[in-house]
N, C-alpha and C positions, 0 to 999 in steps of 0.2 A: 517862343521857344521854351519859355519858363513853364508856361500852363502845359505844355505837351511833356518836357521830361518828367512837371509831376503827375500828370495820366500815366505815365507809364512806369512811374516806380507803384503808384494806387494798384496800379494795376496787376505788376508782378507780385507786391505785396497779396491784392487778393488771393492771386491765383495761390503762390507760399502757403496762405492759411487755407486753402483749401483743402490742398493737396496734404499740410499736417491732418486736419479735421477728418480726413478720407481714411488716411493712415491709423489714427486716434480711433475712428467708428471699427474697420479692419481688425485692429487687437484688440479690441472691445468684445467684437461679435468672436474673437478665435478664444478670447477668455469664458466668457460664458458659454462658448460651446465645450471650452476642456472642461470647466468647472460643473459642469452639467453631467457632463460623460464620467466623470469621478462618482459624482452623488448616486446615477444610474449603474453603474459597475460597484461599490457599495453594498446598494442595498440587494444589488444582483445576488453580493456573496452570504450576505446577510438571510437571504432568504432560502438560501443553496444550505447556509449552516443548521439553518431552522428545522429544515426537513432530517440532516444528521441525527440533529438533537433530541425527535421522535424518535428513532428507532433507536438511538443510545437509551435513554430513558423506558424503551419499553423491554431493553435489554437490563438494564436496574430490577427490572419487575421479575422477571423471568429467571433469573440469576437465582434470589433465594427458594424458590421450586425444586431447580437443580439442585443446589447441595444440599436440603434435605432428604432430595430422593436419594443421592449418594451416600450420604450419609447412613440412611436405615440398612443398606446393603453393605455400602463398603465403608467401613468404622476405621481400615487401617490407612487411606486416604486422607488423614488428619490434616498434614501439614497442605497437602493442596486444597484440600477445603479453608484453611483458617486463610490460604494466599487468596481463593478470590474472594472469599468477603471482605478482605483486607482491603486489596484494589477497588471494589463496588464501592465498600464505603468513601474512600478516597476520590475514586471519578463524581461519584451522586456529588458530594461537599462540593467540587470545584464547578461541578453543574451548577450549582445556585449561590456561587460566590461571585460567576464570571458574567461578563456583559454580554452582550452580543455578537462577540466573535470567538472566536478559541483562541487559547493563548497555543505556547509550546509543550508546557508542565502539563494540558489539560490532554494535548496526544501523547504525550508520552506513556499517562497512567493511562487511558484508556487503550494502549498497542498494549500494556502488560497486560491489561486486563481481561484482551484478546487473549494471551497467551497464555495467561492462568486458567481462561476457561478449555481452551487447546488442548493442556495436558490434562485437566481434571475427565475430560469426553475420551482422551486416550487411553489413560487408566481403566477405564470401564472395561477394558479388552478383558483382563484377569479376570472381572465377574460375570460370569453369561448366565446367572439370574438376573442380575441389574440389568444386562442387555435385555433381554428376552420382555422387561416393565413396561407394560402399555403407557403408561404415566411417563417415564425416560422418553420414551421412544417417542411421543407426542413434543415433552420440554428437546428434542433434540433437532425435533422439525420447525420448531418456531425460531430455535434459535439459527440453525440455519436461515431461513429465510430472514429474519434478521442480521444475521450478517452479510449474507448478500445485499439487502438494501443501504445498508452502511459502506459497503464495496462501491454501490452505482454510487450514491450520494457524495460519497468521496471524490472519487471522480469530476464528479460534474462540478463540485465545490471547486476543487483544486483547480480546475479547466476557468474557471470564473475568478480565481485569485491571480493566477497567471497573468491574465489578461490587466489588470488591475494593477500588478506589481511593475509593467511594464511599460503603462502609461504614466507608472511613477517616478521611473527612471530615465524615460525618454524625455527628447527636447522636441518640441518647446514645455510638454506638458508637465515636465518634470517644475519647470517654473512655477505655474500654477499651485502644484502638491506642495512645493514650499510655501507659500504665497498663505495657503488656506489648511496648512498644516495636514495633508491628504499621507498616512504613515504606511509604509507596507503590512500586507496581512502575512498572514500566518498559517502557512501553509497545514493542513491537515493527513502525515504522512504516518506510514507505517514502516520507523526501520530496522526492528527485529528480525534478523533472519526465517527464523522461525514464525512470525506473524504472520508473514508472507505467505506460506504454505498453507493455506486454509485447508480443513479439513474437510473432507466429501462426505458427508452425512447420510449415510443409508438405513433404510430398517433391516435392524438385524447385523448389520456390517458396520463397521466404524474405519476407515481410512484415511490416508496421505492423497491428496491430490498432487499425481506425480509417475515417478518409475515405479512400478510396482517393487521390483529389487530392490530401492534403496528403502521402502517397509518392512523390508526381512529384517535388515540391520538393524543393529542396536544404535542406540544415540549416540554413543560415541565414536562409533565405526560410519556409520551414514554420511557422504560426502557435503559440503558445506556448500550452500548453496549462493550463486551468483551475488553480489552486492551493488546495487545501485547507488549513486555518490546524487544526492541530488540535488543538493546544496553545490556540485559543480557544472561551471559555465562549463565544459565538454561533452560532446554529445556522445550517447554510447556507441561502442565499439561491438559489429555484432563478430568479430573473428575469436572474442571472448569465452564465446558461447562453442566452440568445436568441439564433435564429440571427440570422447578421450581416446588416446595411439592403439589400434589395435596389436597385439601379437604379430612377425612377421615370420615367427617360426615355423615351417612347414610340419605337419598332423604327423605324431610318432604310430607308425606301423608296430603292428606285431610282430613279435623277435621269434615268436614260434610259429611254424605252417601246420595247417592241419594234418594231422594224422592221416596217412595212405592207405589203400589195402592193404601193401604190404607189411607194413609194420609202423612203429614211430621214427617219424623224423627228428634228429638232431637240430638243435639251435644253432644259429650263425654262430656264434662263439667258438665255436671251434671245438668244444668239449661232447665227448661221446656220451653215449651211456647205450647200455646194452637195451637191445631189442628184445622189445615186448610180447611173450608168448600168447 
């Protein structure tokens, strides 16, 4: 009886450490697959940021082109020329202070510095010789296309942080991120109103990507445009976006009829006036 109860405690014992050992291998194998999927989502962003970082830098280069083209034309554009060299120099500095992710400080200068080049390409409207500069007209095409690849890149970065910030916040994997110290990135946003509205680069035309109307307006007349909150967990609201109450007043008629053969007709008003020889 004695040899058989201890077979069978031997035995549920084995079985106990098995079933830990099975357990033990189980978070084993879910840890180095979170811990894996952190370092690959990483360097994912990491290399999303990389490609940014070309076309920021080749907008560094491109930058001082522009304001001296500006410059030899329009002299009275001073203070938007001293803002983006201002900005350039500040973004270029944080370029090669920062590691290999962006901080917040490093979007921020660089959305003004979207903005500084915004208005300085807007300004040119007043000079249609500076328009008319093969040289302008060339720095206005590069830069464009530069900004648009900065627009995809952003994108696809942010699409890549997402995913990243999400696995740092969730369970189980959230454990992990503590574990091996995995810190949320940084997102790369533009939230200047104004930034937002890229401008449509044409030869020869300088435009608002948008209502044509609200380009007639002056700036401070010009309706403010939509704000995304994106630092909020709620998801946008599209009944935000309705167009604005039209007039429900019916179209004012003419208070005079046309003139008869016979002579001229009087207004409803009720007031005469003598007939027309």
């Amino acid at each position: 009886m004695r040899s058989q109860a201890k077979e069978i405690l031997m035995g549920t014992a084995i079985t106990v450490i098995i079933i830990i050992l099975v357990i033990v291998v189980i978070l084993a194998l879910i840890g180095i697959a979170s811990y894996n999927g952190f370092v690959k989502s990483r360097n994912l962003i990491q290399e999303s940021w990389r490609q940014i970082d070309v076309e920021l830098n080749r907008r560094y280069e491109l930058i001082p082109n522009l304001v001296e083209t500006v410059r030899a034309y329009a002299a009275h554009e001073r203070n938007t020329l001293e803002d983006v060299t201002r900005l350039r120099s500040q973004a270029q500095q944080l370029s090669q202070s920062e590691g290999s992710l962006p901080s917040q400080e490093r979007a921020d200068v660089e959305a003004a510095l979207s903005g500084a080049v915004r208005n300085l390409i807007v300004s040119v409207e007043a000079y249609p010789d500076l328009k008319s500069n093969q040289n302008f007209l060339e720095l206005q095409r590069q830069l464009a296309e530069t900004e648009d690849r900065i627009a995809a890149g952003r994108r696809f970065y942010n699409a890549n942080v997402r995913v990243y910030n999400t696995k740092v916040e969730s369970v189980p994997t959230n454990i992990i991120a503590s574990m091996f110290k995995f810190e949320k990135a940084t997102y790369f946003e533009v939230d200047e109103p104004a930034v937002r509205q890229a401008p449509d680069v044409n030869f020869g035309e300088i435009a608002y990507r948008g209502d044509s109307d609200q380009r007639q307006l002056p700036p401070q007349q010009s309706a403010p445009p939509v704000q995304f909150d994106t630092r909020s967990d709620e998801l946008p609201n599209p009944r935000e976006y309705q167009q604005p109450p039209q007039s429900n007043q019916p179209p004012q008629q003419d208070r005079y009829q046309a003139p008869q053969p016979g002579g001229y007709v009087p207004p409803e008003t009720g007031q005469q006036k003598p007939n027309q020889q």
